[in-house]
C-alpha positions in Angstrom: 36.2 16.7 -28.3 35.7 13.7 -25.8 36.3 15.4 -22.6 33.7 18.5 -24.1 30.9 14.8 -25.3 31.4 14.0 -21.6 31.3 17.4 -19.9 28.2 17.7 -22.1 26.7 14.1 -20.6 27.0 15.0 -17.6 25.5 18.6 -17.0 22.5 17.2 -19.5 21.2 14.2 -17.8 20.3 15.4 -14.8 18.1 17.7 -16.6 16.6 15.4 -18.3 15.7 12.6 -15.4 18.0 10.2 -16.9 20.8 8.4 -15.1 18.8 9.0 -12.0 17.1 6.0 -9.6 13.8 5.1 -11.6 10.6 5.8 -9.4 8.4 4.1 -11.7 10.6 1.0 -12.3 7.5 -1.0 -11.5 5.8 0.4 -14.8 8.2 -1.3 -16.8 9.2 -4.2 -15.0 9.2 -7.8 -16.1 10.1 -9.5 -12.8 6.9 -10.8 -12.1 4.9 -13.8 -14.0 2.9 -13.0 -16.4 -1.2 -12.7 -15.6 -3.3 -14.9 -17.3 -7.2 -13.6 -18.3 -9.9 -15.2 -20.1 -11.0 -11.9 -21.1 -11.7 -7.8 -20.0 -13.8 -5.3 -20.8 -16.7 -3.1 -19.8 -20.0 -2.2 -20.0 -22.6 0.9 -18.5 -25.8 -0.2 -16.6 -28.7 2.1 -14.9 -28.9 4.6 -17.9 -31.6 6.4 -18.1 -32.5 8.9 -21.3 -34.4 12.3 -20.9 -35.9 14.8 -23.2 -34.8 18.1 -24.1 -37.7 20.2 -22.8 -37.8 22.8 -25.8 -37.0 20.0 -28.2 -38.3 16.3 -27.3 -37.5 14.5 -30.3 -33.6 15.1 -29.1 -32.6 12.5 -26.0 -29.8 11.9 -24.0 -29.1 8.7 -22.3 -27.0 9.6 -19.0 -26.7 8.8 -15.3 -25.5 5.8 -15.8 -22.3 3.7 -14.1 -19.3 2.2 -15.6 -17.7 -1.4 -14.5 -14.8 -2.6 -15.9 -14.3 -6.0 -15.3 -11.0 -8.5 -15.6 -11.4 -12.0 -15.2 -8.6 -14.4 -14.6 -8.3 -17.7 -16.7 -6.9 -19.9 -14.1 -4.9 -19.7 -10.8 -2.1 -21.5 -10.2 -1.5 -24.2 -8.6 -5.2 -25.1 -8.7 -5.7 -23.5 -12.2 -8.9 -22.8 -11.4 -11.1 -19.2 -11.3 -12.4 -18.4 -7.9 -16.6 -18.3 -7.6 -16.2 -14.8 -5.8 -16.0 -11.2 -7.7 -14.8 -8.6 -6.2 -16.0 -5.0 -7.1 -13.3 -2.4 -6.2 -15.4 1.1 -5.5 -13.7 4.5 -4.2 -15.8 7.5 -3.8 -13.2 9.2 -6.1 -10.8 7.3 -8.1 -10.6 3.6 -9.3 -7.0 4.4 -9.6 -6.4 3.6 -6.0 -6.8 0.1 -6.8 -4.8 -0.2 -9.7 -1.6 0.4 -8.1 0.2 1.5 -5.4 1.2 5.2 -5.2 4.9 4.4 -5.4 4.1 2.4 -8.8 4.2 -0.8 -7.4 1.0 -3.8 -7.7 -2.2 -2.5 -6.7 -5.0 -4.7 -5.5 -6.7 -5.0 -8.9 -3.7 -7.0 -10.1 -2.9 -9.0 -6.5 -6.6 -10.4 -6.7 -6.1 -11.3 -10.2 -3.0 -13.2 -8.8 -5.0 -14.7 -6.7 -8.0 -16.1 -8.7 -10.8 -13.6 -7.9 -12.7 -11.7 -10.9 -11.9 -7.9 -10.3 -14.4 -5.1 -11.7 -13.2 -1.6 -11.0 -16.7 0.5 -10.7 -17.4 4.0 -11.7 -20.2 5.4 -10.1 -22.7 7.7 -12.4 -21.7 11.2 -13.0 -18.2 9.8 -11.8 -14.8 9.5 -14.2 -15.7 7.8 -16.8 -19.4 7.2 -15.9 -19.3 11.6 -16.5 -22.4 12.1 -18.6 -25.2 13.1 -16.0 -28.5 14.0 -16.3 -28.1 16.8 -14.3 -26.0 20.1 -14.9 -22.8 21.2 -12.5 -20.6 23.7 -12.8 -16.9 22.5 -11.7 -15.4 25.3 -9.2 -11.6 24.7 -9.3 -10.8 23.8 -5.6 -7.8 25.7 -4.0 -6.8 23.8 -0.8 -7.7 20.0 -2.0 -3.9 19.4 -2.2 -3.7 20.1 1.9 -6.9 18.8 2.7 -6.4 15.7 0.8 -2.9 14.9 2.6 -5.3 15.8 6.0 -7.8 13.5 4.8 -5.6 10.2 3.4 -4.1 10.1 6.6 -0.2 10.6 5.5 0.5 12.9 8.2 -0.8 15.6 11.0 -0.5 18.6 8.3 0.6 19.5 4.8 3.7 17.2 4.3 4.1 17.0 7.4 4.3 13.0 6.6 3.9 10.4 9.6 6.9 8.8 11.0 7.5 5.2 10.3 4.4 5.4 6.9 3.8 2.9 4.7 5.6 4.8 2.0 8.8 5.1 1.0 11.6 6.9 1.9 13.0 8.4 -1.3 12.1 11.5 -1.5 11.5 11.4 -5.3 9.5 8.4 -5.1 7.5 9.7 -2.1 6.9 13.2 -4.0 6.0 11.3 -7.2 3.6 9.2 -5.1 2.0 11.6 -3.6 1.4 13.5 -6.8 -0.5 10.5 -8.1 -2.0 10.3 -5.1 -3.8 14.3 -5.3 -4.3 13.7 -8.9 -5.9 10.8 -9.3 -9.3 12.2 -7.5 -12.2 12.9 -9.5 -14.8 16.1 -8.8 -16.8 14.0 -5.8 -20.7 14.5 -5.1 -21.1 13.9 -1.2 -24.9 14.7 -1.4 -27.7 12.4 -0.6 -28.8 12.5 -4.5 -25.8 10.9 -5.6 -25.1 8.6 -2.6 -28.4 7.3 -3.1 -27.6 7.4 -6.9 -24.8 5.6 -6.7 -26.1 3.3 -4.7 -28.8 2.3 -6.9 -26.5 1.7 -9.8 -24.4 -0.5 -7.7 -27.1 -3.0 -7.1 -28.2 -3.3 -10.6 -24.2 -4.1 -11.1 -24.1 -6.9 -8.7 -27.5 -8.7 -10.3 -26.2 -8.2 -13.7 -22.7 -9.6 -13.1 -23.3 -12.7 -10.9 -24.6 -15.2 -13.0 -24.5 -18.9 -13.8 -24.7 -22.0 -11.3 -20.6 -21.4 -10.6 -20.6 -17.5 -9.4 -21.1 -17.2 -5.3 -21.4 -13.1 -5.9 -19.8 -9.9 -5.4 -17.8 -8.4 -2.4 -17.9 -4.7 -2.3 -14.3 -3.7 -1.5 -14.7 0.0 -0.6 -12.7 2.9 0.2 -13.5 6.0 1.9 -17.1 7.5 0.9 -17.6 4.3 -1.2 -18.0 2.2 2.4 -21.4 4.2 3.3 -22.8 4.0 -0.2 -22.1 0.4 -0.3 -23.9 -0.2 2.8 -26.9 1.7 1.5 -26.8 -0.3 -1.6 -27.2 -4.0 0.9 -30.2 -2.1 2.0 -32.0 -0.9 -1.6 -33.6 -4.7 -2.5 -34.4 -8.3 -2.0 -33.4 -8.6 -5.7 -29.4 -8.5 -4.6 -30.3 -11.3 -1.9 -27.3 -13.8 -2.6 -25.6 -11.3 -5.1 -23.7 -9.2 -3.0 -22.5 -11.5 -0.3 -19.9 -9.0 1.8 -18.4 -5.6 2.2 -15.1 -4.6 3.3 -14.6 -0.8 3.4 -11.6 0.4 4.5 -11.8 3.7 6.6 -15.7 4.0 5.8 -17.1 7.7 6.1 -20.5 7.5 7.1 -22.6 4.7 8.2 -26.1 3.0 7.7 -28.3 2.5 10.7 -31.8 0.9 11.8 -34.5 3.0 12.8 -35.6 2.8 16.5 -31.7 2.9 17.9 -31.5 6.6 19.0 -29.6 7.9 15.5 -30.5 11.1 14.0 -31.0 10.4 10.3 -28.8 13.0 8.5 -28.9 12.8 4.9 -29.2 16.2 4.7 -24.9 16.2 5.6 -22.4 14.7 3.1 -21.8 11.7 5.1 -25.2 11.0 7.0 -25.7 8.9 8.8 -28.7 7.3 7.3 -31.5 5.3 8.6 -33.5 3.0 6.7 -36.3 1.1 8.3 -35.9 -2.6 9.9 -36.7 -4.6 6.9 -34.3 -2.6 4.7 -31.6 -3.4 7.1 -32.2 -6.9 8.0 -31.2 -7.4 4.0 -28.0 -5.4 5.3 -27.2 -8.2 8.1 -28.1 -10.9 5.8 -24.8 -10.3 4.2 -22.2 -13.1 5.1 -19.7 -10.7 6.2 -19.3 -6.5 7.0 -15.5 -5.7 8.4 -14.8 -1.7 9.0 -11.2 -1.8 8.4 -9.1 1.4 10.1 -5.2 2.7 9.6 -2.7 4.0 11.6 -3.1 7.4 13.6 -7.1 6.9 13.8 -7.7 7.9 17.6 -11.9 6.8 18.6 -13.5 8.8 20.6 -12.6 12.2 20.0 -14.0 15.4 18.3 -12.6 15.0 14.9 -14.6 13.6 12.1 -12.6 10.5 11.8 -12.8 10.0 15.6 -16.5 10.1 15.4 -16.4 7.8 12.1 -14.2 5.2 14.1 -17.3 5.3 17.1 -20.2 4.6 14.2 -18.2 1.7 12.7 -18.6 0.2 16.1 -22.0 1.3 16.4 -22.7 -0.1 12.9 -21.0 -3.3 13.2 -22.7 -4.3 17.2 -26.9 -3.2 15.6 -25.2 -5.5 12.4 -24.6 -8.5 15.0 -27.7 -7.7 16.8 -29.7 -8.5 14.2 -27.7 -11.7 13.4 -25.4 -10.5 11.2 -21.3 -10.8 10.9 -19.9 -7.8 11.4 -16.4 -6.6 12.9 -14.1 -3.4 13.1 -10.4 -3.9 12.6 -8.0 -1.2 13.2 -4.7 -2.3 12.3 -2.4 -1.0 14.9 -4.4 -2.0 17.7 -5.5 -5.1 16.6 -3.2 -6.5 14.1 0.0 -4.5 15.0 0.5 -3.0 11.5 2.2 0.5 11.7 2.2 3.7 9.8 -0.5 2.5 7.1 -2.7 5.3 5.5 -6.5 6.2 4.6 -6.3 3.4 1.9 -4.2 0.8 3.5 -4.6 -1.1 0.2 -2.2 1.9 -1.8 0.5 1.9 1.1 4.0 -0.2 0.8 2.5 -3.3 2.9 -0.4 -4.2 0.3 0.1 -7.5 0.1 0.2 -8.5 4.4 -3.6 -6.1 4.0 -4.6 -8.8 1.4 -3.5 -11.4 3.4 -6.1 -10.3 6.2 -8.5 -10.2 2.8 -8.0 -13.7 2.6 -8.6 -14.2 6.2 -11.7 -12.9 5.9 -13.1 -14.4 3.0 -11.7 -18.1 3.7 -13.6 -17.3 7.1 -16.8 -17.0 5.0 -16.7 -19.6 3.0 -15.8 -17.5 -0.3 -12.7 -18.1 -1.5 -14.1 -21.3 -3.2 -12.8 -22.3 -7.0 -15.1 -23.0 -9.7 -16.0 -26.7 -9.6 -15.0 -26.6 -6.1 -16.5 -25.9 -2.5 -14.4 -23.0 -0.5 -12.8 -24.1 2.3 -14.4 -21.4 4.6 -16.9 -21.5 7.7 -19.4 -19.2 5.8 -23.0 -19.9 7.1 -24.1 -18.3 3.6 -26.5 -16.2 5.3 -26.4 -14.2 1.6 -28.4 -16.9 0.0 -31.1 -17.1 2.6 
């Protein structure tokens, strides 16, 4: 009877994925110290409610975005909240900040270490900001799996992964990474309507979350799509003057440009480039800070999309400086010697060293400051003026 229990034991738990390595071990692990918050939540902005034409007594509010917001009670050693927030936008998923693909931390929780306020933002019509005012009819789209492995950067073809990524080598943790990865996209609106949508929302997020004498404002963190709709959004007002104080997007597609510099406004394409007239974008290099951050296996200069997105970071971050602004491109090969990380550098296996070069950035600008405390930075504060 016991050798028939164990030949049982072991032709069963294979089957059922126990007594295998854990990929997920990170879900359930209690290694790490315990985070500390004053509070969470969330809250919709930029509704707006419309009338049923046949019927206008019945309304729908809709069109609105969705932030989730975590806020940290203290960090040690200081035990102090930093005066910065930090609003982590993707085109397509928030779920690329909340952990990395193999199941380890994500940035949500690593700026949370590290003091800063995190909001997670879902843009209208968007996840969970899904009720629009607008009708759509979903298509189911065959191919997204191969063009999104094409499009994150994790190799030249469809699993055809790069050597040396930023991913690891198990094969069941890479496949069960990568399936988080294609699933966690929402439906995506690349259209001028929504970027310009979005954008709007964005703005009226950054007012309404920055306040009292101790907040210094928001840093857009974007990925992806998220970086040209963010720059659009520096653009929109004088109202966000001092709210939204910096934008890193990391592998930006599309770009914001002044008028008069020889740029062909294309909104009429899902990734532009837009130009806005001078006084929209001086409010743009007002900002403290703009850094276009690039991964591994970008070339510049070639025919591919990303080759020509790689040329209008450039573009975008010299017309930025001309007009007195802060504005650099990393790529992180060529200029910081990191290898094999992917379209959101942030997700890959080396997180932490691409927050470190966060942290460069914002100490450079003067906003990694504590409450009841100056930041240790060289910021000029050029958002405030």
């Amino acid at each position: 009877m016991t050798k028939l229990y164990n030949l049982f034991l072991a032709l069963s738990l294979p089957l059922l994925g126990l007594g295998q390595p854990d990929p997920w071990e990170f879900t359930h692990s209690s290694a790490e110290k315990a985070l500390v918050l004053s509070h969470t939540g969330g809250f919709i902005i930029g509704s707006k409610q419309i009338a049923d034409p046949r019927v206008p007594s019945r309304t729908v509010t809709c069109d609105h975005g969705y932030f989730e917001y975590f806020i940290p009670l203290h960090s040690p050693p200081s035990h102090l909240r930093r005066r910065t927030s930090i609003v982590l936008w993707h085109s397509s998923s928030t779920q690329t900040f909340q952990n990395r693909w193999d199941g380890g931390p994500g940035f949500k929780d690593l700026l949370l270490r590290k003091g800063y306020p995190v909001y997670l933002y879902e843009a209208p019509r968007l996840g969970r900001s899904n009720w629009g005012c607008k009708p759509y009819r979903y298509e189911v789209g065959y191919g997204r799996d191969q063009d999104n492995f094409a499009a994150w950067n994790f190799g030249p073809s469809y699993l055809n992964w790069w050597p040396g990524l930023q991913w690891p080598e198990d094969p069941a943790t890479r496949e069960m990474g990568w399936e988080q990865a294609t699933g966690g996209r929402y439906v995506e609106f690349d259209d001028y309507e929504h970027i310009l949508l979005h954008a709007q929302v964005a703005a009226q997020g950054a007012v309404h979350t920055e306040k009292g004498e101790e907040r210094e404002g928001v840093v857009y963190l974007t990925s992806s799509a998220a970086g040209l709709r963010a720059l659009l959004t520096a653009t929109l007002s004088d109202e966000t003057r001092g709210k939204i104080r910096g934008i890193v997007a990391y592998e930006s597609v599309g770009y914001v440009f002044p008028e008069g510099h020889n740029v062909t406004d294309r909104r009429d394409q899902p990734f532009g480039p837009l130009v806005v007239t001078t006084e929209e974008w001086k409010r743009l290099a007002r900002l403290d800070f703009v850094q276009f951050v690039w991964g591994d296996n970008r070339p510049e200069g070639g025919g591919s999309l990303w080759e020509e997105m790689v040329v209008q970071s450039r573009l975008c971050a010299e017309l930025i400086n001309e007009y007195g602004g802060n504005a650099e491109v990393v790529r992180l090969r060529e200029d910081k010697g990191l290898v094999g990380n992917t379209h959101c550098p942030f997700t890959d296996m080396n997180n932490e060293v691409i927050l470190g070069l966060l942290e460069e950035r914002l100490r450079e600008s003067g906003l990694d400051g504590f409450e009841g405390r100056v930041g240790k930075g060289k910021g000029k504060g050029k958002g405030r003026r």
